[in-house]
LOBAMI-496710 format. One line per 8 residues: number of its first residue (from 1); their letters; for each residue x, y, z of N, C-alpha, C, CB. Coordinates in pm, 1 decimal. Glycine has a CB too. Layout:
REM residues N
NUM> a> X:Y:Z:X:Y:Z:X:Y:Z:X:Y:Z; ...
//
This chain:
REM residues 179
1> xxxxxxxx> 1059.5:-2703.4:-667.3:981.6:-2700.8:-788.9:847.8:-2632.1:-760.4:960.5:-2844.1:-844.2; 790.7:-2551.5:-848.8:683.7:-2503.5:-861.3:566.0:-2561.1:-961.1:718.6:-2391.5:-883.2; 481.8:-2561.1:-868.6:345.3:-2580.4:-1020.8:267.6:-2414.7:-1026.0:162.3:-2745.7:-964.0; 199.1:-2426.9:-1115.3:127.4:-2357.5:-1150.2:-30.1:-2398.3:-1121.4:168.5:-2340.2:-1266.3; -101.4:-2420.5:-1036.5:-227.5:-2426.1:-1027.2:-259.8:-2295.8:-900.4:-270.5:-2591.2:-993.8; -462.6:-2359.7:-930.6:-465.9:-2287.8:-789.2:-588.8:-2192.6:-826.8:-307.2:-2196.5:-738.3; -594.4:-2110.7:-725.9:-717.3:-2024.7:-710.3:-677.8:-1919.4:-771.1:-768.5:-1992.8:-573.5; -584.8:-1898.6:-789.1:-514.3:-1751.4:-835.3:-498.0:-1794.8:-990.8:-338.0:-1703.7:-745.7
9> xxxxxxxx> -459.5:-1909.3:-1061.2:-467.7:-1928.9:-1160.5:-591.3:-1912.1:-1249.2:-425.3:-2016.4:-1154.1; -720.3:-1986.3:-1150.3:-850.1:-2007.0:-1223.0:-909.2:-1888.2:-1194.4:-938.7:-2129.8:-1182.8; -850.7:-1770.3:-1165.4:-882.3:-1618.4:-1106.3:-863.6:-1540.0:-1226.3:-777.1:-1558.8:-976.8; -718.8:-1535.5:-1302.1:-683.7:-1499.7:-1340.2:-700.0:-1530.8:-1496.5:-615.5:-1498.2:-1274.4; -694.1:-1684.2:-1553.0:-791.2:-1709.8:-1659.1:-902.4:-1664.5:-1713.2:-822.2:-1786.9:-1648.0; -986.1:-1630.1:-1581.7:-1140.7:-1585.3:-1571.8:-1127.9:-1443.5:-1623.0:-1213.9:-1591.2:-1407.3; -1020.3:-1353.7:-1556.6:-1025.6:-1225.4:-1564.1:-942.7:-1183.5:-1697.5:-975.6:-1167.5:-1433.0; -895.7:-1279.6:-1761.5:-810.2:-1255.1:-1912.6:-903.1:-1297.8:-2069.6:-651.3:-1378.2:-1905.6
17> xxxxxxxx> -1053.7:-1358.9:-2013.4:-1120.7:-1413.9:-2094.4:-1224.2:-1289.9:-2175.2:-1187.3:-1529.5:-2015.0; -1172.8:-1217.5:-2146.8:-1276.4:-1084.2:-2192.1:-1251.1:-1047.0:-2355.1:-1232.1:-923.6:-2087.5; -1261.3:-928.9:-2394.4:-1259.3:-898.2:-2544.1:-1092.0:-902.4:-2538.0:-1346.0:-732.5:-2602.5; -1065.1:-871.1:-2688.3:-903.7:-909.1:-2636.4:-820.0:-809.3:-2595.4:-818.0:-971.5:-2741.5; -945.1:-621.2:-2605.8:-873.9:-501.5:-2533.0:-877.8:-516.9:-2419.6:-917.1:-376.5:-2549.4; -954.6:-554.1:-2374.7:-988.2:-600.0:-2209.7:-837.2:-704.0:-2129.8:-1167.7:-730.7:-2219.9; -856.9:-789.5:-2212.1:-696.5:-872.2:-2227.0:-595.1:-805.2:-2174.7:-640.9:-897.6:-2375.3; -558.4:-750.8:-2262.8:-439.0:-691.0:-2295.3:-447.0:-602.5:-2212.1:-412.6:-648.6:-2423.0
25> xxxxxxxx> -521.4:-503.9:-2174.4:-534.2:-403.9:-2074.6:-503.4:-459.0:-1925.2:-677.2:-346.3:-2084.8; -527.9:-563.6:-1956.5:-584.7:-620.2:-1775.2:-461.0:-695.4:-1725.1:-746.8:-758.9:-1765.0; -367.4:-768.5:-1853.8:-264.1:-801.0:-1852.4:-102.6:-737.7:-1791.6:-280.8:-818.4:-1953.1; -160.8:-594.6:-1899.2:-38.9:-549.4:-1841.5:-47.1:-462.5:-1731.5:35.0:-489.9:-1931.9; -215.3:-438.0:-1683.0:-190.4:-374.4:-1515.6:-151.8:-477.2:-1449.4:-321.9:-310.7:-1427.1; -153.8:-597.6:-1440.1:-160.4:-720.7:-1350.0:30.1:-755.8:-1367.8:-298.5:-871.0:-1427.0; 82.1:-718.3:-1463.8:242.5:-752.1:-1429.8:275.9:-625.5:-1382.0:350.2:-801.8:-1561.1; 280.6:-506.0:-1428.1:298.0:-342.3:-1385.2:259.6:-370.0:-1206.8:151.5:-206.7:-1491.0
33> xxxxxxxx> 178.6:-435.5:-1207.9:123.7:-408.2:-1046.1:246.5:-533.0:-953.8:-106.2:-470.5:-1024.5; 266.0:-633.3:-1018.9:324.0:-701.0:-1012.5:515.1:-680.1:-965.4:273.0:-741.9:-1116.9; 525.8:-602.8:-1068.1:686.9:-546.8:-1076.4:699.0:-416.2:-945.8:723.0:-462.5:-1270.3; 552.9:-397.9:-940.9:619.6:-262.4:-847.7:615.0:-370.0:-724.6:504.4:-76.9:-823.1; 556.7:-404.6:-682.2:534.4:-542.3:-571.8:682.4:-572.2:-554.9:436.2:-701.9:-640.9; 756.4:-619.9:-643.8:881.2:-693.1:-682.8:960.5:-595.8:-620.8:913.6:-724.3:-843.1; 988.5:-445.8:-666.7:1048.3:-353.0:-628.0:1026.5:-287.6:-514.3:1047.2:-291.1:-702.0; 927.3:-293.3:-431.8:853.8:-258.1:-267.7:946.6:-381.4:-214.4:633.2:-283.1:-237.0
41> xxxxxxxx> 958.1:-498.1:-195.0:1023.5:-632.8:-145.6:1162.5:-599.3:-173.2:973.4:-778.1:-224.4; 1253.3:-529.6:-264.4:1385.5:-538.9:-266.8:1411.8:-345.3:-204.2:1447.0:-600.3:-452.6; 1368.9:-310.7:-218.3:1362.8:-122.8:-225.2:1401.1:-109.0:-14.0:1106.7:-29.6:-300.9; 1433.3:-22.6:11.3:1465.7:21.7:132.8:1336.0:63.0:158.3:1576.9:121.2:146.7; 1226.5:41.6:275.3:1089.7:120.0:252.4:1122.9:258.4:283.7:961.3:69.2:348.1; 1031.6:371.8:246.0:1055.0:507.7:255.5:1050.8:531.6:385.7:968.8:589.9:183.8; 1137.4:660.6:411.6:1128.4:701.3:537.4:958.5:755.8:583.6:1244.1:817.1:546.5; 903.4:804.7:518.5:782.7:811.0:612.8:670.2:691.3:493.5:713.6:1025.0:642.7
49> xxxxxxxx> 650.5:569.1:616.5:536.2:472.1:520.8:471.8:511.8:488.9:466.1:380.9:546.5; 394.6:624.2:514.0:247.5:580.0:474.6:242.3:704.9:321.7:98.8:617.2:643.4; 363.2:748.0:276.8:368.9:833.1:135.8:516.8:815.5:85.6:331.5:1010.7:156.8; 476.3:653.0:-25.0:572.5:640.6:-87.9:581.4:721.9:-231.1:582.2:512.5:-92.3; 669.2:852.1:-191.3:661.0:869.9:-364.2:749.0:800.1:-444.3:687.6:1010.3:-413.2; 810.6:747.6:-468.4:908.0:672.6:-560.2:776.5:623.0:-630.7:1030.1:546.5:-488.6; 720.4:528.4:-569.6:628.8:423.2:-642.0:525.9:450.1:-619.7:634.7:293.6:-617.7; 448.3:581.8:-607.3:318.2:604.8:-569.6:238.9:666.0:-731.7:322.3:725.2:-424.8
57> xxxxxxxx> 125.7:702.6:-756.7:64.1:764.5:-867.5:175.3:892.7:-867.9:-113.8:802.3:-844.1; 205.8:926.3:-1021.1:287.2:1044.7:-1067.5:407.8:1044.5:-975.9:205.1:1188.0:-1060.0; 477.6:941.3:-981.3:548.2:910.4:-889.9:639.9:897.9:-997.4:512.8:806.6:-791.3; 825.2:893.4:-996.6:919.6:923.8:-1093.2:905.2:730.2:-1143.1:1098.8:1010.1:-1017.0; 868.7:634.3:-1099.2:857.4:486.3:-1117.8:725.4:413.8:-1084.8:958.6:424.9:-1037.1; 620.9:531.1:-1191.3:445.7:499.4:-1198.6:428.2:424.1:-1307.0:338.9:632.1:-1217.7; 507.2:417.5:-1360.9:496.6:394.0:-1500.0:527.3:241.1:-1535.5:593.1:490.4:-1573.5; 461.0:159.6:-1605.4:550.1:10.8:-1673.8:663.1:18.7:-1724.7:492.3:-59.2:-1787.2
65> xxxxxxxx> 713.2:112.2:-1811.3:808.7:129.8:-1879.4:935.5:135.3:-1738.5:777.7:265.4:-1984.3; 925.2:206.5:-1670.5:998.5:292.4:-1543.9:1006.0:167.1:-1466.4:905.0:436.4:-1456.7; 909.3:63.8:-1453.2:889.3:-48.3:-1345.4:1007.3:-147.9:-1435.0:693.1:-121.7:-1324.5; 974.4:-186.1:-1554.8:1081.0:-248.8:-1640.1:1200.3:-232.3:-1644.6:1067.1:-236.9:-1740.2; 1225.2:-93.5:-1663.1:1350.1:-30.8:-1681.1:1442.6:-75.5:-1556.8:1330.3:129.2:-1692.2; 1414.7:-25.7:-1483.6:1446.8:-21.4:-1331.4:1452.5:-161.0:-1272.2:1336.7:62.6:-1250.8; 1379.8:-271.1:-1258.6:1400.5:-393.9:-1251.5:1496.1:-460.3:-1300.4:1322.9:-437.7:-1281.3; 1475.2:-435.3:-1405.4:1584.3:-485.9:-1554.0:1748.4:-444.9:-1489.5:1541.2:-353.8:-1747.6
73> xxxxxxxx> 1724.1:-343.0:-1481.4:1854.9:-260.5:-1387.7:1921.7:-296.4:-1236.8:1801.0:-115.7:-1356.7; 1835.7:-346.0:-1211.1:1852.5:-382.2:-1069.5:1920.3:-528.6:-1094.3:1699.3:-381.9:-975.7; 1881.4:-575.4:-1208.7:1918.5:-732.9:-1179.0:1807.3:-819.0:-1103.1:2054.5:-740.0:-1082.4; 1666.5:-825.9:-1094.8:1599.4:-863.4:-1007.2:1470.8:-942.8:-1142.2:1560.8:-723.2:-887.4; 1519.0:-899.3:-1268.4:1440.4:-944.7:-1358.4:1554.3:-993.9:-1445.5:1337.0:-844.3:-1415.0; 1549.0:-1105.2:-1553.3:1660.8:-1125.0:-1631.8:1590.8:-1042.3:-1781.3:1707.1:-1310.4:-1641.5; 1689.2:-1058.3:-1850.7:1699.3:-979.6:-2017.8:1534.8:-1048.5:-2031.7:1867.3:-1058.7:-2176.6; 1556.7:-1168.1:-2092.2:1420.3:-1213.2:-2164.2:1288.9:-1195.3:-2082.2:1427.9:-1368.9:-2200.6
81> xxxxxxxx> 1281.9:-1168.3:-1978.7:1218.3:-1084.2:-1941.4:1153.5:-1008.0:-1922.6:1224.6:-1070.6:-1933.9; 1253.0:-890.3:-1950.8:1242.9:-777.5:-1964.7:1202.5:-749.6:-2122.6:1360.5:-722.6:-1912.2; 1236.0:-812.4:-2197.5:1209.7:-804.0:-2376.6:1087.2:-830.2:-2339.2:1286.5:-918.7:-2508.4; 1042.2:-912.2:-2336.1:888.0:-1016.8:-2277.4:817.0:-906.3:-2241.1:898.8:-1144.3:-2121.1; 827.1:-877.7:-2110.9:769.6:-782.1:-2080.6:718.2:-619.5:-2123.8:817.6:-792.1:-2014.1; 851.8:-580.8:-2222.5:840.3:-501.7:-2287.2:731.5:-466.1:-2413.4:937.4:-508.5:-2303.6; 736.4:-611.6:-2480.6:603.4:-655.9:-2562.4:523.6:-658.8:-2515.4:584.4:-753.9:-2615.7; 474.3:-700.3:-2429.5:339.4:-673.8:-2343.8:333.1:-511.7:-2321.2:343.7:-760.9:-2180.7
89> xxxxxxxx> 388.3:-447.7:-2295.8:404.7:-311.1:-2238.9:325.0:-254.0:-2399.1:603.5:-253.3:-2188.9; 386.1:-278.8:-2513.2:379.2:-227.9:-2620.8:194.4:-265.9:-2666.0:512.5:-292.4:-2713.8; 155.0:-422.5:-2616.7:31.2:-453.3:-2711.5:-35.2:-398.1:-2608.7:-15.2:-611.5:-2769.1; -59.8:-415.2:-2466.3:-120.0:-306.0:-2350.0:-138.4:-168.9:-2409.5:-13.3:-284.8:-2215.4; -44.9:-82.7:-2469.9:-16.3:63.0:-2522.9:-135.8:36.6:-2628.1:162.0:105.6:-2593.3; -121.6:-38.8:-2725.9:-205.4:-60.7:-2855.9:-325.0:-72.0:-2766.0:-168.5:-201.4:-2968.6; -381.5:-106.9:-2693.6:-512.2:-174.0:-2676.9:-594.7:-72.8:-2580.2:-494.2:-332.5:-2610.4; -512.4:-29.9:-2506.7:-532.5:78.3:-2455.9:-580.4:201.4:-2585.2:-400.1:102.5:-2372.9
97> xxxxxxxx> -536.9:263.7:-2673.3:-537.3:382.2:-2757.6:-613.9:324.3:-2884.3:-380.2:443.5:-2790.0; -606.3:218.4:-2907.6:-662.7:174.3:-2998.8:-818.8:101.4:-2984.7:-568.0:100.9:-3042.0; -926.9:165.4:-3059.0:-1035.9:105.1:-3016.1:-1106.7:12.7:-3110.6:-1115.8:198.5:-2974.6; -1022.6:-40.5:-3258.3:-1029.0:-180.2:-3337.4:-890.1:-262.5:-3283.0:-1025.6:-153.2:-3527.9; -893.9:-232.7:-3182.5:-758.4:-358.5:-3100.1:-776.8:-512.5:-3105.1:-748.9:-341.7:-2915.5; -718.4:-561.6:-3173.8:-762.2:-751.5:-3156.2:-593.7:-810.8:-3210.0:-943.8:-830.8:-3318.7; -570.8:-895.9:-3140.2:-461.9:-1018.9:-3134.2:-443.5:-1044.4:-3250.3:-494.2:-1149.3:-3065.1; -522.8:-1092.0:-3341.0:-543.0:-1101.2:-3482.0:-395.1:-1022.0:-3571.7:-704.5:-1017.1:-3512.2
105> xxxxxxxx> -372.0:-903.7:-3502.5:-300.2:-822.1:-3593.4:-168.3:-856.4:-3617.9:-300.9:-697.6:-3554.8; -92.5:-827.6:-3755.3:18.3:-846.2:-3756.2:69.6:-836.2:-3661.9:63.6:-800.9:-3819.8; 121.1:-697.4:-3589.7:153.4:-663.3:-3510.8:165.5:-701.6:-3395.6:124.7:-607.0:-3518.7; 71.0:-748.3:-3327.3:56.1:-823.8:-3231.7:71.8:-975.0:-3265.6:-60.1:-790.8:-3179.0; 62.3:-1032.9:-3385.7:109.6:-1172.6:-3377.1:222.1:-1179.5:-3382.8:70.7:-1255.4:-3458.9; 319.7:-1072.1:-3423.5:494.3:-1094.6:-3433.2:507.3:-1097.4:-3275.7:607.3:-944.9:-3522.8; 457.1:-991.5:-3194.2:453.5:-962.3:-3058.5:440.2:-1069.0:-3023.7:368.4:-878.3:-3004.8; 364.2:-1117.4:-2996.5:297.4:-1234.2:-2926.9:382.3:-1365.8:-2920.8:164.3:-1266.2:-2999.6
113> xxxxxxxx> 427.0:-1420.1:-3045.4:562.3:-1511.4:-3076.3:635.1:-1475.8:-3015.7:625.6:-1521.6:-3193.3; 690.2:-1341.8:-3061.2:827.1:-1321.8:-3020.5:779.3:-1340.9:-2833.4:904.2:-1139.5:-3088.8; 714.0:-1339.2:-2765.2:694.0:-1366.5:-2642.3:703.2:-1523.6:-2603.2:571.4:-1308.1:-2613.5; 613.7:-1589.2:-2718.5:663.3:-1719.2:-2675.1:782.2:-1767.9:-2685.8:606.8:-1800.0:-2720.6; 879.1:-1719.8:-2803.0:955.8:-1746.8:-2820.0:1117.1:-1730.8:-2709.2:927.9:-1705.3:-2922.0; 1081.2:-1587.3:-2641.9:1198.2:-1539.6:-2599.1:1187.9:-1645.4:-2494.5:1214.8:-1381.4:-2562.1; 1074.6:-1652.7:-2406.6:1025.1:-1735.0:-2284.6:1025.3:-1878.0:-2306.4:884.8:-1698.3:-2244.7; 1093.6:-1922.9:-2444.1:1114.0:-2065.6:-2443.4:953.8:-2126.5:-2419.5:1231.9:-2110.3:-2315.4
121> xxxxxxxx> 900.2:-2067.6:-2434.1:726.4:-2178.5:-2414.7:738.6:-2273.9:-2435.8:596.7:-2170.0:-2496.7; 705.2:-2228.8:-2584.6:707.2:-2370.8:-2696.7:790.2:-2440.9:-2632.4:762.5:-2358.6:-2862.9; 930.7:-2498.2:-2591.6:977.0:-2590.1:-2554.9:963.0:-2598.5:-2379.5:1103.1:-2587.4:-2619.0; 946.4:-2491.7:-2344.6:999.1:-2558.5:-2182.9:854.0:-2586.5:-2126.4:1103.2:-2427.2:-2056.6; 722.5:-2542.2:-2210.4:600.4:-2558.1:-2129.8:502.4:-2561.3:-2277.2:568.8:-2414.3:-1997.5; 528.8:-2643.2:-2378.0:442.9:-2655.4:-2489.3:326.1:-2706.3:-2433.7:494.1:-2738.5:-2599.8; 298.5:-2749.2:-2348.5:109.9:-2819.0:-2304.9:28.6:-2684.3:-2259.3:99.4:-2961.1:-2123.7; 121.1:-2572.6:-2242.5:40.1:-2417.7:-2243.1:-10.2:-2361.6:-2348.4:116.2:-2310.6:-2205.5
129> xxxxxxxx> 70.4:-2455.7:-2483.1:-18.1:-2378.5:-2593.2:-69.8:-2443.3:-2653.3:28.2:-2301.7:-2679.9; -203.2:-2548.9:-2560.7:-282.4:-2623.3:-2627.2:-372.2:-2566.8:-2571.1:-276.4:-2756.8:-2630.3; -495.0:-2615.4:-2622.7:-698.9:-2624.1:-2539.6:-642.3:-2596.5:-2397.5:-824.7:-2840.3:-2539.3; -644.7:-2477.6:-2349.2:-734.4:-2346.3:-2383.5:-718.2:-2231.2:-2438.3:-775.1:-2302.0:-2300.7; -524.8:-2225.6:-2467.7:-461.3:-2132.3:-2519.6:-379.7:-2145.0:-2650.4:-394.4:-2096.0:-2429.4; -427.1:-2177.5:-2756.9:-425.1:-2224.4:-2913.2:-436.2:-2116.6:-2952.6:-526.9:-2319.8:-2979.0; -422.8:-2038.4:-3053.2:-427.0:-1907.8:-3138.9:-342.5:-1777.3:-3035.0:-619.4:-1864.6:-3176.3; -358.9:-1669.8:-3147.9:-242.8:-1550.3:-3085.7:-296.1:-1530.8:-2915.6:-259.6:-1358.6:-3192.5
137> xxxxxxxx> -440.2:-1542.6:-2914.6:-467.8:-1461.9:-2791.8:-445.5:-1606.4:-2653.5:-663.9:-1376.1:-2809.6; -449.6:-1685.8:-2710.6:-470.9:-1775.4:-2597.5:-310.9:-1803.6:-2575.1:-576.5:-1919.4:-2632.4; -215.9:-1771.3:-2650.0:-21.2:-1816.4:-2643.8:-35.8:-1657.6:-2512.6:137.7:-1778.6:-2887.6; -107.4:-1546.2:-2589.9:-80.1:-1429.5:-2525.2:-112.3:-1443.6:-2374.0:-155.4:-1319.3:-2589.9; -226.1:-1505.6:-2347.6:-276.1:-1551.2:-2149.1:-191.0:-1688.9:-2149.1:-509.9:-1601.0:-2099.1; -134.1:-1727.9:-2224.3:-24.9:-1852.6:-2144.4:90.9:-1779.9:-2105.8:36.4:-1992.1:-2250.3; 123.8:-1687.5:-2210.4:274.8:-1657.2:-2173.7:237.4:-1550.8:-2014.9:375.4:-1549.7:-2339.0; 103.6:-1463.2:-2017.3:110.1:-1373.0:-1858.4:79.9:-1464.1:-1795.3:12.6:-1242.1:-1814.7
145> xxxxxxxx> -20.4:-1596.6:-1772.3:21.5:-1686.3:-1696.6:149.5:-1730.4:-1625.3:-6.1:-1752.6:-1748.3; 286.6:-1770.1:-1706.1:384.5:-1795.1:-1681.6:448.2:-1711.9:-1657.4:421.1:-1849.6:-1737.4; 438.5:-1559.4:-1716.1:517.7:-1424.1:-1631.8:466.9:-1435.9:-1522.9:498.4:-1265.7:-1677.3; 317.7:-1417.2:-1472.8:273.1:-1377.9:-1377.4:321.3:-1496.8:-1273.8:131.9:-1345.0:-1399.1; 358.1:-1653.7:-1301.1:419.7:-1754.1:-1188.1:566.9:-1710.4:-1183.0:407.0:-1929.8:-1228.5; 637.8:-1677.7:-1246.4:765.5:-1630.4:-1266.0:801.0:-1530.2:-1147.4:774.7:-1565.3:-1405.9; 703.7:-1435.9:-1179.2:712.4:-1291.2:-1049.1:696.9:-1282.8:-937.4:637.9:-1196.1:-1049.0; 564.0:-1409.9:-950.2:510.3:-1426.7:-768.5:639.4:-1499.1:-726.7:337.6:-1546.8:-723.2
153> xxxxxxxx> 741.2:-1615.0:-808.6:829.2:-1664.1:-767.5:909.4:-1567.4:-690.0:881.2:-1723.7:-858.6; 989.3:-1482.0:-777.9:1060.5:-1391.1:-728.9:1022.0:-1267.3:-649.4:1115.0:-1362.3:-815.8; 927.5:-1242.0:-591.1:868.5:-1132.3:-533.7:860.1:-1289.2:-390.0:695.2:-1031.8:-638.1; 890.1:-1364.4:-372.2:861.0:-1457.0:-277.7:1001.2:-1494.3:-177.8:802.2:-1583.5:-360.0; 1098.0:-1464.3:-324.5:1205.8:-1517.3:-260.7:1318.7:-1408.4:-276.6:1241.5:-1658.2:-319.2; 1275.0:-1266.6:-339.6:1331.9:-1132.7:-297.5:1411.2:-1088.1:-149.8:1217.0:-1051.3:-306.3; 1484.2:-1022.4:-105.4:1512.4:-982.5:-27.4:1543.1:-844.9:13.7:1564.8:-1041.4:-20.6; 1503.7:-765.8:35.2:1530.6:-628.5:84.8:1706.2:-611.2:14.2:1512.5:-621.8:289.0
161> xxxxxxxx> 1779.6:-506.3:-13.5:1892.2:-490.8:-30.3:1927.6:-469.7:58.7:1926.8:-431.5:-98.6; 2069.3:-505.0:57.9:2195.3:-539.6:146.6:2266.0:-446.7:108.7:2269.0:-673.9:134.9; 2284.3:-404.1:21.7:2358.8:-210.4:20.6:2315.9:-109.7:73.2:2364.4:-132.2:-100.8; 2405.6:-54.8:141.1:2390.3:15.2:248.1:2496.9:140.6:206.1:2419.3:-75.6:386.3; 2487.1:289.8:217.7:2580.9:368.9:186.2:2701.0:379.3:262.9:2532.1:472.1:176.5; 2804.8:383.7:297.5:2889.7:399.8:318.6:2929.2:528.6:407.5:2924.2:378.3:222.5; 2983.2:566.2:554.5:2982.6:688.9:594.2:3103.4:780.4:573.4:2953.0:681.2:714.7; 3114.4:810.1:417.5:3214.2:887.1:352.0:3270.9:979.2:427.7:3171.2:946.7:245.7
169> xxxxxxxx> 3187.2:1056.5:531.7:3229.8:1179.8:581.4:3302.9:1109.2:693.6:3113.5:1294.8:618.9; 3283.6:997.0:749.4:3379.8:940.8:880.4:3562.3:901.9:798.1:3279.2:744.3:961.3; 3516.4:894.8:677.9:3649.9:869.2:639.2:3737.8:981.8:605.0:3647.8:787.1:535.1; 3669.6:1048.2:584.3:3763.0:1196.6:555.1:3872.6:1244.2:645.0:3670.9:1322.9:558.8; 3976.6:1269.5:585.5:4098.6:1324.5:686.1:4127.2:1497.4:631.7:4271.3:1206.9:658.8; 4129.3:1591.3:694.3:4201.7:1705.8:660.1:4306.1:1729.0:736.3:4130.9:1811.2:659.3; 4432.6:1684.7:669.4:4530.1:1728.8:691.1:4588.7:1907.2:716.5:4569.9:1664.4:603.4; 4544.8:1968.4:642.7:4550.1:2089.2:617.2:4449.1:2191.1:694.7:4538.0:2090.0:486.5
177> xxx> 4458.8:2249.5:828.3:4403.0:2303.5:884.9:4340.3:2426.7:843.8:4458.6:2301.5:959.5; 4439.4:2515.4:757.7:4445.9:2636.1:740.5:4344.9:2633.2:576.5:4619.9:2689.7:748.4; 4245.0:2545.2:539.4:4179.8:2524.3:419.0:4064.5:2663.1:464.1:4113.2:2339.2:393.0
//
């Protein structure tokens, strides 16, 4: 069993308490940074360490969307998840480009539900959406709270892959000399 407390919790509260672009911005670098973490722990490391391009800046998996996708794919994140996450990806996008950005918005309150909702909050951890996280923005730092314990979970108990390619060319037979 896991709790959720800690230094990293009262870290992370602190650093989600800002305007709510600040929020949202800070949110979804902090799972994005998170997922590539997730994917460095299961990924083969590159042949030369010290220049990973896969996962480096302008890298083909720089991106949240690309970090999602790809997780999601791997099996290393489940569906709700990945929906979850995806909403975040989307109010991050808004808050980012948008400079009257606030929680407040339709938009972001369907978002925001639909986050508590997919993630079962409301029932599996309803004392998260009391004093201190009551209204859209405070469900919005409960639910990256609980992504963000979710990930460290699995980025903890990840394992490097166990697929390994196969040496196709040792299996090859040519019968036929004269090819």
């Amino acid at each position: 069993m896991y709790e959720i407390k800690g230094k990293w919790l009262d870290d992370l509260n602190e650093d989600l308490q800002g305007s709510d672009r600040s929020c949202a911005v800070l949110a979804g670098a902090i799972l994005d940074d998170l997922l590539k973490t997730l994917l460095q722990r299961y990924l083969l490391p590159p042949v030369n360490s010290s220049d990973d391009r896969l996962l480096s800046r302008s890298g083909p998996i720089d991106s949240f969307y690309a970090r999602i996708e790809l997780a999601s794919r791997l099996n290393l994140i489940s569906e709700h998840t990945r929906k979850a996450l995806d909403w975040v990806r989307d109010i991050r996008n808004d808050a980012a480009h948008k400079t009257d950005f606030t929680f407040d918005s339709e938009s972001n309150n369907h978002r925001v539900a639909n986050i508590v909702s997919i993630l079962e909050i409301d029932t599996r951890a309803a004392e998260f959406l009391k004093k201190p996280y009551e209204g859209v923005k405070g469900n919005f730092i409960a639910a990256i709270i609980l992504m963000v314990a979710c990930l460290q979970i699995e980025i903890g108990e990840i394992g490097m892959t166990k697929f390994r390619p196969i040496d196709a060319m040792a299996k090859l037979t040519i019968k036929d000399q004269s090819l």
